[in-house]
N, C-alpha and C positions, 0 to 999 in steps of 0.2 A: 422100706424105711429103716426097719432094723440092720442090712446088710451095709448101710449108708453109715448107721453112726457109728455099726463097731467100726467099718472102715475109716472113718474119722479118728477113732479113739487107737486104732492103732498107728494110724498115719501120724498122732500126736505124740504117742510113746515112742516111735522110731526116731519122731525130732530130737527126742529129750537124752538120747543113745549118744555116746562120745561119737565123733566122726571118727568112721574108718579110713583106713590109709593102704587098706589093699585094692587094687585097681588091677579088674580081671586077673592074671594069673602073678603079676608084678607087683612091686610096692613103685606107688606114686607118694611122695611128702613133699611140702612146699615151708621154703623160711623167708625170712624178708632179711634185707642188707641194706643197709646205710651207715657203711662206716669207709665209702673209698674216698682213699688217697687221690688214683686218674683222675676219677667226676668227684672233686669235692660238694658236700651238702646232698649228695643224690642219694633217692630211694626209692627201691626196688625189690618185686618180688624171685625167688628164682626155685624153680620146680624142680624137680630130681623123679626119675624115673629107676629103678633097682628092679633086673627080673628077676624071677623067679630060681632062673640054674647059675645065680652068684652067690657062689660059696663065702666070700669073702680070704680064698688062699693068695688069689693071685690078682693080678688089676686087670681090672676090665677096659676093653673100648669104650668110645667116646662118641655118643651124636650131641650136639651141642646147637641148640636153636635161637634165634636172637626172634624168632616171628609165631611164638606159642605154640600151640598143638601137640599139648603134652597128652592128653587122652587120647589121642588118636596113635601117637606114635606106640602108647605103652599096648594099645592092640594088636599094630604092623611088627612092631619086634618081641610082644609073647609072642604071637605065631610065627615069625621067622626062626624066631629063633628056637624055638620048641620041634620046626624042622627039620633043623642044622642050618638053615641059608644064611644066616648072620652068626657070629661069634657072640659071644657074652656082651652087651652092651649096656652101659649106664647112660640113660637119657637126659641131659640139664637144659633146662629151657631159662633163657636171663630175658624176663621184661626191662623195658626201656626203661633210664632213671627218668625221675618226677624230682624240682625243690620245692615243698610247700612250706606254709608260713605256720606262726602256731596258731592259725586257726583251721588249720588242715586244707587251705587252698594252695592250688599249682599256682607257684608263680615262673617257674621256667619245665619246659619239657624239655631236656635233654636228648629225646631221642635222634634226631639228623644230626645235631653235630654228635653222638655216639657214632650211629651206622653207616653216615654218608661220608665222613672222612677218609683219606689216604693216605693217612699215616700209620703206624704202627702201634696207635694209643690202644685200640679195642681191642688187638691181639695179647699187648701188655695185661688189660686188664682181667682177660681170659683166664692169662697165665698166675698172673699174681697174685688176684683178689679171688677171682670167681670161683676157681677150681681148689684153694685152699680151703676156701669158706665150706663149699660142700664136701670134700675129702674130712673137714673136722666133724662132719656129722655122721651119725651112724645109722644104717639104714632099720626101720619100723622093728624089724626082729632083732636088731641090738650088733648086727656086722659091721666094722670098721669098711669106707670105701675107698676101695685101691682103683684110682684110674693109669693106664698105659700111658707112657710118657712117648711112643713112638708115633712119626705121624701118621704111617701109615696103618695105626689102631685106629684114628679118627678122624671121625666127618662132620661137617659145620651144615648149617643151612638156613637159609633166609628168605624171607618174600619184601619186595617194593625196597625201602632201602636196606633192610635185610639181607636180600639179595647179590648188594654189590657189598655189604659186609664181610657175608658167606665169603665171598669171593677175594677181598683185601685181608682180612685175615691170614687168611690160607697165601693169598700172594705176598707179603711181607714178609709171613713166618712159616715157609716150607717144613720149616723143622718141629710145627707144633700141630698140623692139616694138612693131611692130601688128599682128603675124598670133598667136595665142594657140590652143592644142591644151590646153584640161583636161580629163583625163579622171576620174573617180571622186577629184575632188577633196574635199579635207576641209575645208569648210566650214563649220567648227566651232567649238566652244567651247576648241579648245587654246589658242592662244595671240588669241582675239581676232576669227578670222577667221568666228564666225557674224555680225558686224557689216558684213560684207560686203552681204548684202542689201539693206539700210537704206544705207550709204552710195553705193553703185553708185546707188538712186531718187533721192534728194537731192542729189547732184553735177551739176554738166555733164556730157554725154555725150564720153568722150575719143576718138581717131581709134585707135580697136582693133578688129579682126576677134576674132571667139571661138567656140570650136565646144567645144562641154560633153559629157561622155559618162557615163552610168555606168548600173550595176546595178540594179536593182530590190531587188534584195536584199541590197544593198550595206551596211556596217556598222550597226546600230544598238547604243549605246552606254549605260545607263543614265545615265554621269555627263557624255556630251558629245552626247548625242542619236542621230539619226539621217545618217548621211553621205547617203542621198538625196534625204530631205526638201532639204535644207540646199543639195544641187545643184539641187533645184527650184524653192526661191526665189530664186536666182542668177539662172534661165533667166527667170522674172515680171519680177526688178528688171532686165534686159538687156534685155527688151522692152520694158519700161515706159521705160527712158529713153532707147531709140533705136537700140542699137547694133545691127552687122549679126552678126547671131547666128543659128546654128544648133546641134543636138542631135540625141544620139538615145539615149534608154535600152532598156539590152538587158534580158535577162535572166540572172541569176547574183549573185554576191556579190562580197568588196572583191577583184576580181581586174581585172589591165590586159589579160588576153586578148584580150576584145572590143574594148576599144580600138586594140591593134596589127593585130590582122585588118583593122579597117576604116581603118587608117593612110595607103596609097595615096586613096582616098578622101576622107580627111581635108585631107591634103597638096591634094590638087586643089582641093577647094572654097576651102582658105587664100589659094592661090597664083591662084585666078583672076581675071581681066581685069588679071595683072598685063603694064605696070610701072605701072598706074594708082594714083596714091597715095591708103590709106584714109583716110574723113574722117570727121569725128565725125558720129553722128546728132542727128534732134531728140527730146531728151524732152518726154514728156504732162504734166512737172508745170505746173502752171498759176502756183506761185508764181515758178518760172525762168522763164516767159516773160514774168511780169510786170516783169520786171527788168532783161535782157537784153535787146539789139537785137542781129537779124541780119545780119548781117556786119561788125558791130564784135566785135573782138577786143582782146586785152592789147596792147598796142604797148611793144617795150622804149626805151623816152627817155633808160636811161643803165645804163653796165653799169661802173663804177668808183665804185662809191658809196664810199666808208668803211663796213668792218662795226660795226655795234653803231650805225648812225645811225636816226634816228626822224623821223617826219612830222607833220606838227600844219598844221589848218587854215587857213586865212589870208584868199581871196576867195573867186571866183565863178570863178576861172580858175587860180590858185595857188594852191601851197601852199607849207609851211615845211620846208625838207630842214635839220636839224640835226645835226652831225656834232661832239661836245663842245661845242666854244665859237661852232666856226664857225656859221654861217646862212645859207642861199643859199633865193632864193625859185625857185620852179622852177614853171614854165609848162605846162598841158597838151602843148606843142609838144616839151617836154623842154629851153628857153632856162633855164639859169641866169642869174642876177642876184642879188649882195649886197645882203643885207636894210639899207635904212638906216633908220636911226632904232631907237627901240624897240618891240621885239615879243614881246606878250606870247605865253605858251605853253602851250596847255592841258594837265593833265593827261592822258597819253595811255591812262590804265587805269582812269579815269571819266570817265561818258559822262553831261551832263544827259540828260531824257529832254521831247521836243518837249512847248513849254506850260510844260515846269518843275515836272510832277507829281511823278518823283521822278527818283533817277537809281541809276546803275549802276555800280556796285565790280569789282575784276576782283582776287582773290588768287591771288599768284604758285602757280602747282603745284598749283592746282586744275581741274579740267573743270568747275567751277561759275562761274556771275559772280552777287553779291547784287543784291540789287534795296530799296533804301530809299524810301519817303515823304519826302517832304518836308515837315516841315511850319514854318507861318505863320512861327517866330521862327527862321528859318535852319536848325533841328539836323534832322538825319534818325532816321527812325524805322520802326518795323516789319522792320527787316533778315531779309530772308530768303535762300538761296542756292536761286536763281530760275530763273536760264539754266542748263541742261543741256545740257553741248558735249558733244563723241564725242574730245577732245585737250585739253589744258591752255591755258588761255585766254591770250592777249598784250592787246593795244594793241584797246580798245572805242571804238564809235564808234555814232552811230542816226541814221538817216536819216530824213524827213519823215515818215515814213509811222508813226513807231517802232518800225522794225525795227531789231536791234544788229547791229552786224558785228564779228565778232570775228576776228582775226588769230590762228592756228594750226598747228599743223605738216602737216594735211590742206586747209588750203584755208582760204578765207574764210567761215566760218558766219557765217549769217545765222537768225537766231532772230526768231518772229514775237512781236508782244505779249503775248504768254502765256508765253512762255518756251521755245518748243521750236523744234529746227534746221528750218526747212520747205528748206534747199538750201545747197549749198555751191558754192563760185565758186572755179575751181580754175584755177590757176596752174603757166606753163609749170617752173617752177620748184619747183613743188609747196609746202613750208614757206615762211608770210609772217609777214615780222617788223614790217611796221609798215601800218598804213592810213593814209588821209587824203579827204575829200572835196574836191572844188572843185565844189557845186553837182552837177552831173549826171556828173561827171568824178571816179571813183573811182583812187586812186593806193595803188599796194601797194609794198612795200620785199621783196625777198627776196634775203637776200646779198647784195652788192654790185648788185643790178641792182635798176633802177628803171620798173616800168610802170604806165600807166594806159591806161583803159578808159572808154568812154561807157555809162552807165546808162539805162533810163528811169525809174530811181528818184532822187530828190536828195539833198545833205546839207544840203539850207538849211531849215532850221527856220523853218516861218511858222505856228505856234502848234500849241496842242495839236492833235491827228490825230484822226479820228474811229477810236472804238474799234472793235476786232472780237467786244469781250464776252466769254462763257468760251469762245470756238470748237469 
């Protein structure tokens, strides 16, 4: 009885003890945020993980979790990292936003339209909010924290929509994640993301690591399908377009157990032969490689453009940079030079189509582009809405072959004769607001930044193209 109540009385004086903030060998601290701009009104907790061997000289790597398991992780990486098997790592785990009211109830949870989207909003908010917020805080012993700005420092990870988070993150913004952990992601029909598939085979292959996990018996949905299927054409379109990918489906249902079991595991396969940086693979489609030359890349020739400026064709080696009134011709090299004389300026959202058979309409706010006849006495005829894009069409253009290029918030579609995306040409900047050809030398506008690229495709129209029929 006596052994009982000192135990009590000391159980009570431990409570009364400030909480600690060391966690096993690391420091764990936790701050709440409710002041973003993306998710207006949201609030949310966000965990930070600091080991033990960060000095604070230099920045450290990034694991970054949208699905908790901050105590677990600051276990798997003091020991990894106390090994050598992982690099110096700073662990941030972001809870879903919550709006409550002032009486402290949720009236919106935020979390699906955060992780389940396919835009680029949660990568933004990674970058802008999340990562500033905890950079301004200093870890428990009083060190400023420096994270790695490269992306081959850091890995994302997720469970259920987490998972295709993990994963849209890292695919929107190669440039800020390349090691990706989804597990029993939802690959589905909520907000867009069963088009994952399909985009992931018709894109370039970007420089991302991905390791896929899930259930066998994992959700099936009558109104959004199957969550495993949906992981299993992810794991086809991954291989099929080159990336360094691995899996492993268990057995069970939509639970992340299996996943965290095999987390050290996971962690190792991300992290190895690092500090080696990831590099895109090659995809099998045949119409990317018809198109594509190896080892040319985007090259940026100007990063101060005017927003809201457009491209329009000009020679064999220029093109036309229009910014309002201004005109500056601009060179594969990236030379500016003032346009003299008069120059006229095509339409940048019809495209004739090589030969002059018919040509091509682009309505604003549509994912469709029409497709008109031409015929004999000038007027167009037959109007159909033809191109089927996967984003809202911009600035058309067709290359010799008649293929369209279309300018979009996912990349450059290119749609064959027949009307459908056979790939997309994807840029370091991801949304392109303008094209333009010079001959074999493709030029993209995105934001203020200006690049082109060497094709083996042209844009010089030397008569009509041989068809490919109904394909």
């Amino acid at each position: 009885m006596r052994h009982t109540f000192l135990t009590i009385v000391a159980l009570l004086f431990m409570a009364m003890l400030p909480m600690r903030v060391v966690a096993y060998n690391g420091h764990l601290f936790k701050f709440k945020m409710d002041n973003s701009t993306i998710y207006p009104g949201t609030k949310r907790n966000i965990e930070v993980y600091v080991p033990r061997q960060y000095d604070g000289t230099k920045p450290a790597c990034l694991w970054v979790s949208m699905s908790g398991g901050a105590k677990m992780m600051a276990e798997i990486f003091d020991e990894m990292i106390a090994s050598g098997e992982l690099p110096v790592i700073v662990g941030v785990f972001i809870s879903p936003g919550q709006i409550r009211n002032d009486r402290d109830e949720v009236v919106r949870y935020n979390r699906s339209n955060e992780l389940d989207r396919m835009d680029g909003r949660y990568a933004r908010f990674i970058e802008s909010e999340v990562l500033p917020a905890v950079c301004g805080h200093k870890t428990p012993s009083g060190l400023p924290i420096k994270i790695s700005d490269k992306a081959s420092d850091r890995a994302i990870f997720g469970s259920s929509s987490g998972g295709i988070c993990a994963f849209n993150v890292a695919w929107q913004r190669p440039d800020l994640f390349s090691r990706v952990y989804s597990a029993i992601g939802t690959y589905i029909s909520f907000r867009g993301g069963d088009q994952y598939p399909a985009l992931v085979r018709k894109c370039e292959p970007r420089p991302i690591r991905v390791f896929l996990q899930d259930n066998d018996q994992d959700t099936w949905n009558p109104l959004f399908g199957s969550w495993f299927e949906y992981n299993e054409l992810m794991l086809s379109a991954l291989q099929f377009a080159g990336y360094d990918v691995a899996y492993k489906w268990d057995k069970g249902g939509h639970s992340s157990k299996n996943a965290r079991e095999m987390m050290p595991e996971v962690v190792r396969w991300l992290w190895r032969d690092y500090p080696e940086p990831i590099k895109a693979g090659k995809s099998q489609s045949k119409t990317l490689s018809s198109m594509i030359i190896e080892g040319e890349e985007w090259r940026c020739i100007a990063d101060d453009v005017a927003l809201g400026s457009m491209l329009h064709p000009y020679s064999d080696d220029k093109v036309v940079l229009q910014s309002g009134r201004n005109k500056q011709l601009v060179s594969i090299s990236g030379q500016q030079t003032k346009c003299k004389g008069r120059v006229v300026l095509t339409d940048p959202y019809t495209a004739l189509y090589p030969g002059g058979t018919h040509t091509a309409k682009r309505v604003e706010g549509s994912n469709w582009v029409w497709d008109y006849i031409n015929d004999p006495n000038g007027g167009l005829t037959c109007g159909q809405q033809f191109y089927y894009l996967y984003a809202d069409a911009g600035q058309i253009l067709y290359d010799a072959t008649g293929y369209l290029y279309v300018a979009s918030s996912v990349g450059i579609q290119v749609c064959d004769q027949n009307g459908r995306v056979r790939t997309i040409l994807s840029l370091p900047d991801g949304a392109v607001d303008s094209i333009a050809f010079a001959d074999h030398h493709l030029f993209a506008l995105c934001g203020n930044r200006l690049y082109v690229r060497k094709l083996l495709r042209s844009g010089k129209h030397n008569g009509l193209p041989k068809s490919e029929k109904q394909g």
